[in-house]
N, C-alpha and C positions, 0 to 999 in steps of 0.2 A: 324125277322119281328115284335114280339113283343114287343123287346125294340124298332123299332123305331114308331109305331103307340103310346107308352105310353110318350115319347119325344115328337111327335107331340102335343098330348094331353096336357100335363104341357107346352108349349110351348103356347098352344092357352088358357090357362089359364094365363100364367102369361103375356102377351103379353098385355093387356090392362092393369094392373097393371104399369108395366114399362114403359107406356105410359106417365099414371099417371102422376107418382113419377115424371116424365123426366120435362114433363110440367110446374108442380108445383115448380119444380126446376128453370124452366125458368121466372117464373114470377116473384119466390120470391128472385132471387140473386141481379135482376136491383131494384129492386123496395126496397130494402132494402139497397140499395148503394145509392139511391138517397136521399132516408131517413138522411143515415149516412152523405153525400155532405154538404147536408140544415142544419145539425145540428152543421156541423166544419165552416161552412161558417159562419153561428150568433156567434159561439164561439170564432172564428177567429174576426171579425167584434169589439166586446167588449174587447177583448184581446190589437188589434191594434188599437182600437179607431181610427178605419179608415173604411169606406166601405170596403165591402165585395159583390161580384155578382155571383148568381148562372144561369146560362146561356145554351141555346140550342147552341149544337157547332156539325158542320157536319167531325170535324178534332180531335177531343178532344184526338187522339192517337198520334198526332203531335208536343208534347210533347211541346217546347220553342216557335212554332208556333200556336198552338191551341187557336183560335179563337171564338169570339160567333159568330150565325147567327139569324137577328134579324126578317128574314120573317116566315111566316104562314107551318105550316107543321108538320109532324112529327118528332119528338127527333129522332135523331140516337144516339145521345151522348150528353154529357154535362161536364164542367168544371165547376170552381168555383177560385173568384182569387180574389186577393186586388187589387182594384181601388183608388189606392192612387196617381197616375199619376209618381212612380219611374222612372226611367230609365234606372236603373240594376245597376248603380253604385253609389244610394243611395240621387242623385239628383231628386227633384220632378218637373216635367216640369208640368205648373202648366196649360197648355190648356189639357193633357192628362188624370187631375186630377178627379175624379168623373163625368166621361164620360161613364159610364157604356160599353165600349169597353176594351179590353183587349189589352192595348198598348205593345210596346217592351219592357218588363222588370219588367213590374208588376209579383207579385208572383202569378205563378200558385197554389192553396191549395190542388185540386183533380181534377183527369179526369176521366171518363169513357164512353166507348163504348159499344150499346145494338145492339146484333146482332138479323138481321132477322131470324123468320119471327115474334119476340115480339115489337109492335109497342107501342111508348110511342109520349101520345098526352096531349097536355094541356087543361085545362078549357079557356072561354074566358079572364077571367081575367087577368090571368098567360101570355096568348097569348097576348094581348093589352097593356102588359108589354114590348113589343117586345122579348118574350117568354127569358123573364129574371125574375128574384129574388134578389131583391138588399136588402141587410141587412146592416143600417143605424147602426153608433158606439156603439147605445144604445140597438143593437139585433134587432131590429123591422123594418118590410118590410114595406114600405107605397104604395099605388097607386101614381104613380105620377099626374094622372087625378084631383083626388080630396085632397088626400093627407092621406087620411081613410087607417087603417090597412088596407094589402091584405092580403084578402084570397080567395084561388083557389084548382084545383085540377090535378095534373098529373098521371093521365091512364096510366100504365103498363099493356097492353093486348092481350092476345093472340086468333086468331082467331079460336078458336076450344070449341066443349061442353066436353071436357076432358080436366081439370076438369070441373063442370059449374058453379063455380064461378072462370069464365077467365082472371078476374080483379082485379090489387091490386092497388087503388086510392093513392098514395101518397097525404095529403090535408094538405094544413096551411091556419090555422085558425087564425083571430086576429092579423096575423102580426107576429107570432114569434112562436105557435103552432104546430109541425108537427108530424103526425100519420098517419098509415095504414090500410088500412080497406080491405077487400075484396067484390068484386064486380059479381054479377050473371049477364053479359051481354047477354044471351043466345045464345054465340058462335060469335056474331060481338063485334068489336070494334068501339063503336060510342064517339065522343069528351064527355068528362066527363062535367057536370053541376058545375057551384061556389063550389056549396056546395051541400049537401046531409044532 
């Protein structure tokens, strides 16, 4: 009876810890792959002196099929790919070319999938992008609005006060800039602002 009331006891001690850890685990594995996406995408983009696009994609595990999705919503997932309009066999068809879609045979660069329940949302910016990132051959994202660097921010968030900074802001800055900040939303997940 003793050992199990002292099992109990460590159990209800380490139980919020392991909460913890679990959570923190979930915010910083996506939120540090998107990082890593944004960063192979502009290095990729200067490399191949060809566009580069980093994109919401609701299939991004669909591997030769994975596609962007260019409506309002939350990230489940994202890819990132040369928009150079290939056709897999090294022909460039030149209506599919800097279309910001991911035609048949452009190189996929990276995919990933964020499982519920961490939801990733964009700022307006990034949104009105048609919840895309397009990194021009010289590294740098522009708004196609005005033609100005974008800069935005994409929420990786979890809806709980463990931890209580529930957010990790993926943001780029200036057009070519990307860093991670942590975020105290106080347990909701609300659309991140441009900037902070």
């Amino acid at each position: 009876m003793i050992t199990i009331t002292v099992a109990a006891v460590l159990l209800m001690i380490a139980f919020p810890s392991f909460k913890l850890m679990n959570n923190i685990s979930r915010l910083t594995t996506p939120a540090n792959e998107l990082v890593a996406t944004m960063q192979v995408a502009r290095i990729e983009a200067v490399r191949r002196n060809a566009r580069t696009v980093v994109c919401r994609s609701d299939n991004a595990d669909a591997g030769a099929a994975a596609s962007c999705v260019t409506t309002a919503g939350n990230w489940t997932g994202w890819i990132a790919f040369v928009d150079n309009g290939d056709d897999g066999t090294g022909t460039i068809v030149a209506a599919n070319a800097r279309n910001g879609v991911r035609d048949a045979g452009e190189t996929l660069i990276r995919a990933t999938t964020v499982n519920a329940p961490v939801l990733v949302t964009p700022s307006a910016a990034i949104a009105a992008e048609s919840n895309r990132i397009v990194f021009r051959a010289d590294g740098m994202s522009h708004a196609a609005a005005n033609n100005a660097p974008l800069s935005g921010i994409v929420s990786v968030c979890l809806a709980d006060t463990t931890p209580a900074e529930n957010a990790r802001e993926v943001t780029l800055s200036a057009g070519s800039r990307v860093s991670i900040h942590r975020f105290a939303g106080g347990g909701a997940c609300a659309t991140p602002p441009d900037s902070r």
